[in-house]
N, C-alpha and C positions, 0 to 999 in steps of 0.2 A: 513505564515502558517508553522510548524512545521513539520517535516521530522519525518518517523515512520519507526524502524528498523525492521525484521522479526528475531525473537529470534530463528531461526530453522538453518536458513542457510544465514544469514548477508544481503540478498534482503532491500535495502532502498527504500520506498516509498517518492517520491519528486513530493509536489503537483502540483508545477511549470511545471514539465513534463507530472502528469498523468501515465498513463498507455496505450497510445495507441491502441498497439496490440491486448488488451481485452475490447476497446472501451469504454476506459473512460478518458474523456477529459483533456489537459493541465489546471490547477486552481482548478479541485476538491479536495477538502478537504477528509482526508483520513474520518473523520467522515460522510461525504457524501458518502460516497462508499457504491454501495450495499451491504448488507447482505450475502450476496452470493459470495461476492466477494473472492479472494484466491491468496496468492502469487503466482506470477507468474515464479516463480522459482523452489517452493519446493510441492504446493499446499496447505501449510495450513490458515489455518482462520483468517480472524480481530483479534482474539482474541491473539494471538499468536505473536501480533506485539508489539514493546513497544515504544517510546519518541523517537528520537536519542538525545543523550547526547550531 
């Protein structure tokens, strides 16, 4: 699964990890992530994220 950077403030999404804290499990796919979801760093959107290189 590919790693997704947050273009705001460098936050890497690693699906292997998850996101715990905001209860979302180790193996979800950054494409599974709810809607609603938000870095948990800077607070902005999915959209705002991009590939890691």
């Amino acid at each position: 699964m590919k790693k997704y950077v947050c273009d705001v403030c460098g936050y890497v999404y690693d699906p292997a990890v998850g996101d715990p804290d905001n209860g979302i499990a180790p193996g979800t796919a950054f494409e599974d992530l709810p809607d609603n979801w938000v870095c948990p760093l800077c607070g902005v959107g999915k959209d705002q994220f991009s590939v890691e290189s």
